[in-house]
Rosetta silent file (secondary structure, phi, psi, omega in degrees, C-alpha in Angstrom):
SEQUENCE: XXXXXXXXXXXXXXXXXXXXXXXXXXXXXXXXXXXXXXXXXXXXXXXXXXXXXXXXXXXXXXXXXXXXXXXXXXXXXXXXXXXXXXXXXXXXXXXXXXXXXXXXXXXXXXXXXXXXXXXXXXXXXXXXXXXXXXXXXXXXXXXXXXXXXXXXXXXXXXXXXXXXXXXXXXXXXXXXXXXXXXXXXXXXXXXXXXXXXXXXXXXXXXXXXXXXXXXXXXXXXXXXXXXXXXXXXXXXXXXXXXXXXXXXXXXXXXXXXXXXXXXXXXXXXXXXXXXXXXXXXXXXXXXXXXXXXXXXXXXXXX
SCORE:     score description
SCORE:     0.000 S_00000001
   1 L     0.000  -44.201 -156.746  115.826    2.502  -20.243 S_00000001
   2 H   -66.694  -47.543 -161.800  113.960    0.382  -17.484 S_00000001
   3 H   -56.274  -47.775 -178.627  112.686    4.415  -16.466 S_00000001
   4 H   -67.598  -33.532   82.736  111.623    5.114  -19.851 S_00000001
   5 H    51.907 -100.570 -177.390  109.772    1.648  -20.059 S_00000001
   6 H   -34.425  -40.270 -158.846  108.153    2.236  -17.242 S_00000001
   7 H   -83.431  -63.508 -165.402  106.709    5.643  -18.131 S_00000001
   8 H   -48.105  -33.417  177.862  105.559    4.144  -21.443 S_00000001
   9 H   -66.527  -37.142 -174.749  103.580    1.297  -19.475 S_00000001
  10 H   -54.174  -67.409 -177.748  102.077    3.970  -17.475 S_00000001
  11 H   -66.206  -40.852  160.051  100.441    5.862  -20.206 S_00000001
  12 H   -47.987  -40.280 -168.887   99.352    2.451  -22.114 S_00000001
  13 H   -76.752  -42.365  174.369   97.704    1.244  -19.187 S_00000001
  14 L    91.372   37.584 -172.121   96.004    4.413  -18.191 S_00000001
  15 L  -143.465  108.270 -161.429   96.764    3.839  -14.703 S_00000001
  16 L   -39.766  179.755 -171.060   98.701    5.785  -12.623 S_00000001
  17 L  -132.148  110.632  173.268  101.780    4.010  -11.268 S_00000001
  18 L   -42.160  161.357  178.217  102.533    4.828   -7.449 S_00000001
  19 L   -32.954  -70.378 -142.551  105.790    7.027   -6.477 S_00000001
  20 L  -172.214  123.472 -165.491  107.026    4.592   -4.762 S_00000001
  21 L   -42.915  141.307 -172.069  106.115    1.070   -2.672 S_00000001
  22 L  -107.969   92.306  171.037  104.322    1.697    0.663 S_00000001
  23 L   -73.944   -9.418  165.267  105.737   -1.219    2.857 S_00000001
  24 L    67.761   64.039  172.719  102.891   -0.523    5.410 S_00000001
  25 L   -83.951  -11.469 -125.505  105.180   -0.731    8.133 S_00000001
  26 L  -158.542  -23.919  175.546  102.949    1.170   10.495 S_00000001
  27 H   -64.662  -30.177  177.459   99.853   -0.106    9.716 S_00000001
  28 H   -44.092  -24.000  147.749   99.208   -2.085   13.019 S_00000001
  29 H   -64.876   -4.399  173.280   98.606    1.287   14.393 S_00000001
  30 L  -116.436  -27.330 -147.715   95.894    2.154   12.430 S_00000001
  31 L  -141.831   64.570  153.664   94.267   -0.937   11.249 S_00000001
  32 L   -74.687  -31.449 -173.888   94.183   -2.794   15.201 S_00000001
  33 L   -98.163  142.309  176.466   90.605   -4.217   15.112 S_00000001
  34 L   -92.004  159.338  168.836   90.640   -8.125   13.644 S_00000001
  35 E   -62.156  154.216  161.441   87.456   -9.048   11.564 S_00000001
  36 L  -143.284 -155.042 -152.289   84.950  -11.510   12.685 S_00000001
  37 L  -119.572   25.051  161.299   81.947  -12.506   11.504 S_00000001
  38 L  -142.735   34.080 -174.005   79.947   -9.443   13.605 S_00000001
  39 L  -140.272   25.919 -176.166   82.339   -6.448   13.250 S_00000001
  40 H   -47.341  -51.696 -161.341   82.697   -6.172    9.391 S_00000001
  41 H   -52.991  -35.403 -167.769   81.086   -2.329    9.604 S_00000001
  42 H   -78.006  -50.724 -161.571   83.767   -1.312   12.274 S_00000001
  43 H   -50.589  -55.975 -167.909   86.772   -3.252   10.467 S_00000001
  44 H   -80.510   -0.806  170.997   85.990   -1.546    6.922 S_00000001
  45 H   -61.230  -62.860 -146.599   85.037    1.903    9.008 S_00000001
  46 H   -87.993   -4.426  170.540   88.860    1.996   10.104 S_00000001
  47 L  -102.932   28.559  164.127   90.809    0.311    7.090 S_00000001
  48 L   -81.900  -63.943  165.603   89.256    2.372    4.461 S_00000001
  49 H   -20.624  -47.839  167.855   90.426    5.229    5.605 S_00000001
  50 H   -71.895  -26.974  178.720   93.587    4.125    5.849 S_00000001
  51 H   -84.787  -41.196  167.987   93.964    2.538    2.678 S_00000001
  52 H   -39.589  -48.576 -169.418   92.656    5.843    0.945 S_00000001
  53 L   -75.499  -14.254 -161.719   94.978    7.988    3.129 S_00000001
  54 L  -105.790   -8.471 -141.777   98.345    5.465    1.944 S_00000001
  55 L    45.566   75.157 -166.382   96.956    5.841   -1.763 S_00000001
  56 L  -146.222  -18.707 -174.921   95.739    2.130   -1.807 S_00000001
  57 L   -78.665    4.423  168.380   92.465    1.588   -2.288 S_00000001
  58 L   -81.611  -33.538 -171.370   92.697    1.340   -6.224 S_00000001
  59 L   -66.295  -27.462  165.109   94.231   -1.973   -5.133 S_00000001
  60 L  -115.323   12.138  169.849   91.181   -3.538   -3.550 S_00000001
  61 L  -124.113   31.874 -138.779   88.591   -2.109   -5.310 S_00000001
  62 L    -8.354   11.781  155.534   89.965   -2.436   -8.267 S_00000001
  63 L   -39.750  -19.383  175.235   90.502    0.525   -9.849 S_00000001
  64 L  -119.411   64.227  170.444   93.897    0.035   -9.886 S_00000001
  65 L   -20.737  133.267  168.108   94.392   -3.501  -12.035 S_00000001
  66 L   -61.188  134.270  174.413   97.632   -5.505  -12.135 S_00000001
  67 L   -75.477 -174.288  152.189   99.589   -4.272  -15.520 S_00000001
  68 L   -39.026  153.978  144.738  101.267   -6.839  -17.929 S_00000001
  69 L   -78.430    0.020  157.482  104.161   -8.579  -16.880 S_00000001
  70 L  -170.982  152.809 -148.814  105.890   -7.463  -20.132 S_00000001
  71 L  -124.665  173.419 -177.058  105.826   -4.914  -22.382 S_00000001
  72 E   -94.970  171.005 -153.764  106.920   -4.549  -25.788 S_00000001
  73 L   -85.117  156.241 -172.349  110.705   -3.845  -26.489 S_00000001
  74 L   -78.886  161.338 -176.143  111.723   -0.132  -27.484 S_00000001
  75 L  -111.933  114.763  156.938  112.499   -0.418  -31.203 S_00000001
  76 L  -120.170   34.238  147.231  115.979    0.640  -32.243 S_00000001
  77 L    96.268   41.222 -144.547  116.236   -0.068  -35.696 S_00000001
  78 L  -139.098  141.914  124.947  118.262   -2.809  -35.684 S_00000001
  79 H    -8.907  -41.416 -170.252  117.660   -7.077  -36.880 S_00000001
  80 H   -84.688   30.845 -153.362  117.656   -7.841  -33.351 S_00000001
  81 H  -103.026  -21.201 -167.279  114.127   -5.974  -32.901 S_00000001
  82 L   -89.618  -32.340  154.475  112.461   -8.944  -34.628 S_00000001
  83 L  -128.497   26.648  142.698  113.389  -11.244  -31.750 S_00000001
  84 L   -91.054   77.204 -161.256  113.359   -9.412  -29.019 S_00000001
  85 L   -87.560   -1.368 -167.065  109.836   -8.316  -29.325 S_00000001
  86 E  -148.610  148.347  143.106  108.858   -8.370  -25.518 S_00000001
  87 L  -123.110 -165.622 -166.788  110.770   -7.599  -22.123 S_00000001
  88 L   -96.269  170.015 -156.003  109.513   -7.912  -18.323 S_00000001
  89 L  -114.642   90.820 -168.609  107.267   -5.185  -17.413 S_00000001
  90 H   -50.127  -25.503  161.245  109.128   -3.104  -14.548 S_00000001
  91 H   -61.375  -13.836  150.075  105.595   -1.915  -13.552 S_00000001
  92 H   -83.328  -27.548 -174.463  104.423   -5.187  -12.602 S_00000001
  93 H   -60.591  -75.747  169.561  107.221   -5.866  -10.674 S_00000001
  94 H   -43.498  -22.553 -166.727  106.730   -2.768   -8.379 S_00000001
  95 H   -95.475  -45.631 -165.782  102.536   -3.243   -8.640 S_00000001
  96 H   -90.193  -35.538  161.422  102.891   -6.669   -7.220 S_00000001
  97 H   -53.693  -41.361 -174.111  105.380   -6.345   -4.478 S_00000001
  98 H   -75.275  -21.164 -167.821  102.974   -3.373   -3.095 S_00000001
  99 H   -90.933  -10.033  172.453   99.878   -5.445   -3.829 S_00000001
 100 H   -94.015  -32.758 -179.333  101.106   -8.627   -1.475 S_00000001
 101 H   -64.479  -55.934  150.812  102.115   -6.185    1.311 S_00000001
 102 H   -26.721  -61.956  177.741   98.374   -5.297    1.120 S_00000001
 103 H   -36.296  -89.845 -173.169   97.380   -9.050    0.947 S_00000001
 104 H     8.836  -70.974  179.841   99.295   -9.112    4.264 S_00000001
 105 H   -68.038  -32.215 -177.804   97.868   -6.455    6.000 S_00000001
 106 H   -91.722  -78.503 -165.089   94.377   -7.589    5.653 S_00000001
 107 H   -20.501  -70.119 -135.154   95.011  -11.794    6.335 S_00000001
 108 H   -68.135  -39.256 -172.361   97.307  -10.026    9.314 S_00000001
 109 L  -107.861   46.584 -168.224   93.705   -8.111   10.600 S_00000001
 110 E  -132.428  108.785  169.849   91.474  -11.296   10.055 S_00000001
 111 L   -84.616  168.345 -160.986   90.631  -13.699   13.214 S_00000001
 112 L   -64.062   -8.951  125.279   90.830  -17.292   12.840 S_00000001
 113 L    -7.900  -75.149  162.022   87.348  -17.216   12.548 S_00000001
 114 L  -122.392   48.711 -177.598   87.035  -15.978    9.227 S_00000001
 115 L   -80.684   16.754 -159.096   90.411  -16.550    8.058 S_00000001
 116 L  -119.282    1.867 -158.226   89.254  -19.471    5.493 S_00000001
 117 L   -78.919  -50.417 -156.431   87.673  -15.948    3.469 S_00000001
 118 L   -86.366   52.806 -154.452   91.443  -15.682    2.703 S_00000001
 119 L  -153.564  105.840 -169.604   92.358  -18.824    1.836 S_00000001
 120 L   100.118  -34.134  167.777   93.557  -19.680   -2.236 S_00000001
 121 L   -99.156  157.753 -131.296   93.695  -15.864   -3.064 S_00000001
 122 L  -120.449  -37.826 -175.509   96.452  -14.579   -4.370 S_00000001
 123 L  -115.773  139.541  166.203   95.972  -10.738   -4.556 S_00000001
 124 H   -48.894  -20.717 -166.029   94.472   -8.235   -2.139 S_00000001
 125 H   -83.736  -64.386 -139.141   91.292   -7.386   -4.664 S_00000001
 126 H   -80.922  -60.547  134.382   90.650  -11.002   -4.576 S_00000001
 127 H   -13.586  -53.686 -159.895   90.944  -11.187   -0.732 S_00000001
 128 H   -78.158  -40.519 -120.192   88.882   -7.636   -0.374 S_00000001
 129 H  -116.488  -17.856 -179.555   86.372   -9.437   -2.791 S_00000001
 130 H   -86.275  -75.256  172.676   85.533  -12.618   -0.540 S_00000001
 131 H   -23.612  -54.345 -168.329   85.118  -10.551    2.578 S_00000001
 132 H   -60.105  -71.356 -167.313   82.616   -8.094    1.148 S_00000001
 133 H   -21.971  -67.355 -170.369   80.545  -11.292   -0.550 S_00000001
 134 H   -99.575    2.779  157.107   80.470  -12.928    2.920 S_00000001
 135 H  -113.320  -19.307 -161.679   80.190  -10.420    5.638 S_00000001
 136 H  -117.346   12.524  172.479   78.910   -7.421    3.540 S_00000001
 137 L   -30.518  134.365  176.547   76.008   -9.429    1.478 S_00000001
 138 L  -106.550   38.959  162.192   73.415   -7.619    0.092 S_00000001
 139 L   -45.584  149.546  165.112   71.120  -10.914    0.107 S_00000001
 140 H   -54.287  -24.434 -171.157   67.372  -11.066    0.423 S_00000001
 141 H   -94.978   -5.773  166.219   67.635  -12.825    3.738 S_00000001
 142 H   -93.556   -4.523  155.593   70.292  -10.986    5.198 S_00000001
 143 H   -87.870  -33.177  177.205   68.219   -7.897    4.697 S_00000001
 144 H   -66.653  -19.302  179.065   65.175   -9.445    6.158 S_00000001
 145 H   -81.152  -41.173  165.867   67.261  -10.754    9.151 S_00000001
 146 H   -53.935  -36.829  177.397   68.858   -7.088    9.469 S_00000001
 147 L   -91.709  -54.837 -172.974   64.921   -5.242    9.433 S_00000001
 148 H   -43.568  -37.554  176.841   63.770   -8.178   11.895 S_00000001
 149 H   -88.548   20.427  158.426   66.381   -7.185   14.768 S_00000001
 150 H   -66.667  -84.338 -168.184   65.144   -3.361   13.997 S_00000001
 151 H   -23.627  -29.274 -177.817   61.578   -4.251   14.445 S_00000001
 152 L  -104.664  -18.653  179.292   62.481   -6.005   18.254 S_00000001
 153 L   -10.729  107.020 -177.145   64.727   -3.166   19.218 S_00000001
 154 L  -132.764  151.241 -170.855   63.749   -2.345   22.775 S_00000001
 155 L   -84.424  -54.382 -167.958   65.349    0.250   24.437 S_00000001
 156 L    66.120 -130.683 -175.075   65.216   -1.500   28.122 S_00000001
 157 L   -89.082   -0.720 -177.263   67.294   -0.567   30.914 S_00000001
 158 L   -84.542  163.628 -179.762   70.042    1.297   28.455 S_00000001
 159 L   -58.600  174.941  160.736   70.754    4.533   28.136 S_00000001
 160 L   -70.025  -40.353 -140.055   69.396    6.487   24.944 S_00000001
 161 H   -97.222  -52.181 -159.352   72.959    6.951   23.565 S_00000001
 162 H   -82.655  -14.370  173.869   73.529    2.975   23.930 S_00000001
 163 H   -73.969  -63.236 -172.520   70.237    2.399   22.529 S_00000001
 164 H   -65.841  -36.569  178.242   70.527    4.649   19.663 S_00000001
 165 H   -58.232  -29.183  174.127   73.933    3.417   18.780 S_00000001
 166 H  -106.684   23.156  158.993   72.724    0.119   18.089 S_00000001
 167 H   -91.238  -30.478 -169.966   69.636    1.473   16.079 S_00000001
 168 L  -105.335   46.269 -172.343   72.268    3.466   13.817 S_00000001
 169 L  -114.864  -76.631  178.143   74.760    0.160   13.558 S_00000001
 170 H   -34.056  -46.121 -154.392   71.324   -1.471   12.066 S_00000001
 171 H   -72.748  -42.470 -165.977   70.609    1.659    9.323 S_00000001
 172 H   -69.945  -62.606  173.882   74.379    1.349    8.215 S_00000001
 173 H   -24.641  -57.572 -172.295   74.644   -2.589    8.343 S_00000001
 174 H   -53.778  -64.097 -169.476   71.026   -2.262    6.194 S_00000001
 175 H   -69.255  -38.508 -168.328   72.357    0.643    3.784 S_00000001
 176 H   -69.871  -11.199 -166.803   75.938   -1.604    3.075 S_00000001
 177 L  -108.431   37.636  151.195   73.213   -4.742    2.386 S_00000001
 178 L    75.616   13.101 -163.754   71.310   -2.951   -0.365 S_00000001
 179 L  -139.496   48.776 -140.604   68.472   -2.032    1.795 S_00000001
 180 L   -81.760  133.140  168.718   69.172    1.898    2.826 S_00000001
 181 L   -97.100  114.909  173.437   65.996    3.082    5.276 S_00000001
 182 L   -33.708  151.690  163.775   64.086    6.329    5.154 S_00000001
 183 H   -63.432  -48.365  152.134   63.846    8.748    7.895 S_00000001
 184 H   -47.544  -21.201  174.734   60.931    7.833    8.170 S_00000001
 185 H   -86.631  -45.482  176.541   61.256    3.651    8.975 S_00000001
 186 H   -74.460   -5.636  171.766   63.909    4.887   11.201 S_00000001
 187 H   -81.445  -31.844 -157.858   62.259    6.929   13.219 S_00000001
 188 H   -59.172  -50.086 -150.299   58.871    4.523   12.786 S_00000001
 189 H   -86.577  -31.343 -177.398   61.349    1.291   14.418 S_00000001
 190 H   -84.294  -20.818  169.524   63.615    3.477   17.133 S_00000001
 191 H   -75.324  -31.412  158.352   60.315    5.194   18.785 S_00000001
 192 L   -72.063  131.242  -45.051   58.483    1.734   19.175 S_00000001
 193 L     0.077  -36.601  177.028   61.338    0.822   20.889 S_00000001
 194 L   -39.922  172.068  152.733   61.813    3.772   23.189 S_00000001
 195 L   -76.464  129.758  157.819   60.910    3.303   26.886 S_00000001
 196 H     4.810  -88.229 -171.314   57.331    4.000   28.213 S_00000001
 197 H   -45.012  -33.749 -170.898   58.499    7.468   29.442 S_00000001
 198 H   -89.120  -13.355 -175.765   60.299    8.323   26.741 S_00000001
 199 H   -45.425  -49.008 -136.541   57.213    7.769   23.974 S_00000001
 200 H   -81.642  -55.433 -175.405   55.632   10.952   24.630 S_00000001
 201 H   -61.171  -11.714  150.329   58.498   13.391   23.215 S_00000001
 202 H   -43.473  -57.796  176.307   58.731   10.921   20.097 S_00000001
 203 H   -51.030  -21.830  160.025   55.234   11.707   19.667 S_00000001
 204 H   -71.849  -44.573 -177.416   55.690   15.125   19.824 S_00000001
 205 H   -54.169  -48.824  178.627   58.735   15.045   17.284 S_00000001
 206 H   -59.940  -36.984 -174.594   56.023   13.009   14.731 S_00000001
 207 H   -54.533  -39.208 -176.957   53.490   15.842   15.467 S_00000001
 208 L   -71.433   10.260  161.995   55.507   18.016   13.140 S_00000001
 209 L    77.891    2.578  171.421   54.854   15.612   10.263 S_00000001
 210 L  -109.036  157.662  168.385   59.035   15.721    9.180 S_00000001
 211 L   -93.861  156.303  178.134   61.267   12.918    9.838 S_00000001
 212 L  -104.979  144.027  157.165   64.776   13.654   12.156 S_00000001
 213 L   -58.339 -179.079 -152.438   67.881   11.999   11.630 S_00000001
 214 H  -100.135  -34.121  170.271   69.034    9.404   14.464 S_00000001
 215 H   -76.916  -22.086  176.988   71.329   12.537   15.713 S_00000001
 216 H   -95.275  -36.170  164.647   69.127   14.530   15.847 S_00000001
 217 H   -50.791  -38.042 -177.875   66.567   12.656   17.425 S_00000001
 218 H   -96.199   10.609  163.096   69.168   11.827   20.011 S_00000001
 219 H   -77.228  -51.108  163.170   70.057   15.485   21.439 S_00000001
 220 H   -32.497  -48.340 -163.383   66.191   15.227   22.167 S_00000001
 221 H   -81.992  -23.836 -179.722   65.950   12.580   23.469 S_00000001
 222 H   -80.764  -19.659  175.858   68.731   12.682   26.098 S_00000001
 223 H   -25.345  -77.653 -138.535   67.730   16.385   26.838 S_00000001
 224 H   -63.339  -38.735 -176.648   63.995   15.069   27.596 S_00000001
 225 H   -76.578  -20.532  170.943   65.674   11.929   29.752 S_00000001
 226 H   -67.589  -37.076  169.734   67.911   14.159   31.458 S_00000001
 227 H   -77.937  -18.745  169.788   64.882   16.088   33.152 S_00000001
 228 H   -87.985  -18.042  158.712   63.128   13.090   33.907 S_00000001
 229 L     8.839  -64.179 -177.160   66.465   11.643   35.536 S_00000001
 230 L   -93.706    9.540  148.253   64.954   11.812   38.993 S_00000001
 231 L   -90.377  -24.445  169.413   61.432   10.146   37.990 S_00000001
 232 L  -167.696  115.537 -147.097   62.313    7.492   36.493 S_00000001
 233 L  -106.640  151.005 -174.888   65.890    6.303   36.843 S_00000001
 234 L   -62.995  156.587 -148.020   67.937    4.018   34.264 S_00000001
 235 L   -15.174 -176.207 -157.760   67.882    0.721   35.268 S_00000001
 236 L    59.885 -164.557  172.794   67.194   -1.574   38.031 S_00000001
 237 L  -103.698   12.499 -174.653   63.686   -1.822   40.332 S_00000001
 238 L   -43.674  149.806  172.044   64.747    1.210   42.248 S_00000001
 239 L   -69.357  145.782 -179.109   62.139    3.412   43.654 S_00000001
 240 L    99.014  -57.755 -150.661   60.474    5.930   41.576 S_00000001
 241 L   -54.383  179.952 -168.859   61.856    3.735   38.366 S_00000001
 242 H   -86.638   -7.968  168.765   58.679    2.645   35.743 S_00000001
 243 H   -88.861  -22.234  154.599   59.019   -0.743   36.739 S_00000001
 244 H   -39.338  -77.450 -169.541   58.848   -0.408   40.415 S_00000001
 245 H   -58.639  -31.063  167.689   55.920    1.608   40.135 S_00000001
 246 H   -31.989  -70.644 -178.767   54.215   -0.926   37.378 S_00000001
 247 H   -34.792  -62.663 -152.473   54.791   -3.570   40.393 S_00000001
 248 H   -61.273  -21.776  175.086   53.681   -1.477   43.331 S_00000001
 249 L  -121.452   60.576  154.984   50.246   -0.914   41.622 S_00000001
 250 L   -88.791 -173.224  176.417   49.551   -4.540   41.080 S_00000001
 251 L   -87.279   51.126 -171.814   48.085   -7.131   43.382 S_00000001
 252 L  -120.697   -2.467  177.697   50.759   -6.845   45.614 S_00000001
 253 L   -80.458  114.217  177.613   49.223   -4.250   48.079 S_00000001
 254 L   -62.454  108.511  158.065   47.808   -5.694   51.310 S_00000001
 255 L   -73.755  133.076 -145.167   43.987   -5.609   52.051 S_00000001
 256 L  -115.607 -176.759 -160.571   42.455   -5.437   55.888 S_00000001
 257 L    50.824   41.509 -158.954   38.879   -6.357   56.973 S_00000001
 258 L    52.354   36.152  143.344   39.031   -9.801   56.131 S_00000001
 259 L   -66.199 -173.584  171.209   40.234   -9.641   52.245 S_00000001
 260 L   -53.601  105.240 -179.993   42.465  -11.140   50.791 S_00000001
 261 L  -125.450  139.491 -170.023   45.952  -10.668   52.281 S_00000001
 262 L   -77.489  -32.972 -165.617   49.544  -11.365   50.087 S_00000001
 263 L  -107.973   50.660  153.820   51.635  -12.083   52.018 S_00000001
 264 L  -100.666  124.634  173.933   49.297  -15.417   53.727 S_00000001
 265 L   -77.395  -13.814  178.566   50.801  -18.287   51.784 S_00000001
 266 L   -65.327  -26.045  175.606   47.082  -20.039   52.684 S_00000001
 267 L    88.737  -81.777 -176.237   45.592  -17.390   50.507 S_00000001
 268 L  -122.804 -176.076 -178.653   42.112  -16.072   51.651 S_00000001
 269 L    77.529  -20.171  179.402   40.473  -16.432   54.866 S_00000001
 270 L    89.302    0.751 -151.684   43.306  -15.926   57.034 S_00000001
 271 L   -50.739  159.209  156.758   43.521  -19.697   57.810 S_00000001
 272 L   -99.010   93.320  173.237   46.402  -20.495   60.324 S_00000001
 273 L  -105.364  159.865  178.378   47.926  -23.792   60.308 S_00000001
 274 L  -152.227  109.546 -153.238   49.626  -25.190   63.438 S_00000001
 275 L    36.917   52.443  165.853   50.305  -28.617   63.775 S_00000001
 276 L   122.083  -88.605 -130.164   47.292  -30.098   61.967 S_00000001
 277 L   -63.302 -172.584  156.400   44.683  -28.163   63.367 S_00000001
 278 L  -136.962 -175.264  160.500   43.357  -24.477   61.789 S_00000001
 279 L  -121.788  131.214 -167.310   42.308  -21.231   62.924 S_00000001
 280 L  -116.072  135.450  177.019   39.839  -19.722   60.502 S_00000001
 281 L  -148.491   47.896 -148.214   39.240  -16.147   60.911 S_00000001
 282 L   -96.687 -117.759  170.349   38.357  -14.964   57.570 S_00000001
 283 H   -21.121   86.631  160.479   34.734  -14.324   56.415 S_00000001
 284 H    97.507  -15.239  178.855   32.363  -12.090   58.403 S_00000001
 285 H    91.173    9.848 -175.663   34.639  -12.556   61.407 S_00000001
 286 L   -89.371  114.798 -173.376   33.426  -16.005   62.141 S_00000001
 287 L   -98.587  125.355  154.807   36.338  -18.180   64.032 S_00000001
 288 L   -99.306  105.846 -177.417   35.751  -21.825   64.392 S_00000001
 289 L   -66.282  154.088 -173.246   38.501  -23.289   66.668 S_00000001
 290 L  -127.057  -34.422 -172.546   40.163  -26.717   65.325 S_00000001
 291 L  -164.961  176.098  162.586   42.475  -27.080   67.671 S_00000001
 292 L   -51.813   83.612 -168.605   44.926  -25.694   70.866 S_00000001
 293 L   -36.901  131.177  175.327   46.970  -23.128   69.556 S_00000001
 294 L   -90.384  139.746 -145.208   50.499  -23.670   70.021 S_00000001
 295 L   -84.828  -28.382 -172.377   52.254  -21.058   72.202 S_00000001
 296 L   -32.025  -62.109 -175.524   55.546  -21.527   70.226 S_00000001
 297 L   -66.035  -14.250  148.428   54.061  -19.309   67.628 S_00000001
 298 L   108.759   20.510  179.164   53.359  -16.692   69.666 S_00000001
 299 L   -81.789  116.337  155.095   49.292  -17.486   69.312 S_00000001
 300 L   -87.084  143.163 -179.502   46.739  -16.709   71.708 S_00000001
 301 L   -83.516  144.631 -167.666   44.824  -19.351   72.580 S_00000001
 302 L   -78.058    0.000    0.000   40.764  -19.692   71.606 S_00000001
């Protein structure tokens, strides 16, 4: 009876009825990283999947709705049919045990951080439905805060691959916020960003007037950084690297014939000091002695 019941709720509701409950016993192996309040994109990359793959995701997106909790009574033609007109609905019974073992699993992958998301709801949908609102906002200002750390992107001392990974972290964060960006703004915001060296094969890529995807742009780009590898090396002040040389042809190169020399902390002229006195030997070659020299320093004396 309960079987036939059941079938009949199934077909009212229009919503399939799982097999059979999924106690998720095993999810901690799939579903490892907890949420915070800067990893939403990674958390719902790996529990979608999972919840899709268990047949579960009708539960938090709501395609799959809690049924009645009772259904009406089979009719068998009898006086008592008039007051028994309802029983419990075995399909809620079975819908709701599987829908708190959900609840579970996500409060279970939530750090204490945003565990207050969770806090009052009673169903996984409800749960699912907090999260998105407050990590996965499509607000105006969380898309304007999302194109403002495009726009400063700098490449720096990282690699291209660590660079570009957190230019295509931005386009998804961006696309999940209501704001999805053209091949063109992404190419526009990861080549000002590039490194000096790396500029000119953007600029080539733009000459053909199409925009590249962020993958494709980055088989270029490490290609073109792999041959410059020994010209200009990833980070530090190392010789050869672009900031080294930037330095070395500054005002840091020493000039003879009475210039200007860097490394005198007196600054021009060449002055000496030695106990009090000076030695000036700057301008035109004209030395006025001031004093004895002191031998300490290793000064011949005038």
């Amino acid at each position: 009876m309960s079987s036939s019941s059941s079938d009949r709720t199934a077909s009212a509701s229009g919503n399939p009825t799982p097999a059979g409950a999924n106690g998720l016993s095993g999810a901690h192996h799939f579903v490892s990283m907890k949420l915070t309040n800067r990893n939403f994109l990674f958390w719902r990359t790996q529990i979608i999947p999972f919840l899709r793959g268990q047949e579960l995701l009708g539960y938090v997106d709501g395609s799959y709705p809690c049924p009645p909790a009772t259904i009406a009574a089979p009719s068998t033609g009898t006086s008592d049919d008039a007051t028994a007109s309802t029983i419990p609905n075995p399909a809620f019974k079975a819908w709701e045990k599987q829908d708190q073992s959900i609840l579970s699993l996500l409060v279970s992958s939530m750090a204490d951080e945003v565990l207050h998301l969770a806090i009052g709801k009673e169903t996984s949908a409800a749960v699912w439905s907090s999260i998105t609102f407050a990590l996965g906002s499509s607000s105006q200002a969380r898309c304007l805060s999302l194109l403002g750390q495009f726009q400063v992107l700098r490449q720096g001392h990282s690699t291209t691959a660590e660079y570009l990974g957190r230019a295509q972290l931005l386009v998804e964060a961006l696309a999940q916020a209501g704001r999805p960006l053209s091949l063109m703004e992404q190419n526009l915001y990861v080549f000002r960003g590039l490194r000096p060296e790396l500029k000119a094969m953007a600029t080539s890529l733009t000459a053909t007037g199409s925009p590249v995807t962020l993958a494709h742009l980055s088989d270029h780009l490490q290609a073109h950084e792999f041959i410059l590898v020994d010209d200009y090396p990833v980070g530090g002040d190392s010789p050869g690297s672009l900031t080294a040389m930037y330095a070395s042809s500054g005002r840091g190169s020493t000039q003879q014939g009475g210039g200007r020399q860097s490394g005198n902390p007196q600054g021009r002229g060449g002055r000496n000091n030695c106990g009090g006195g000076q030695n000036r030997g700057g301008r035109g070659g004209r030395g006025t002695p001031r004093c004895q020299i002191c031998r300490s320093h290793g000064h011949t004396a005038v």
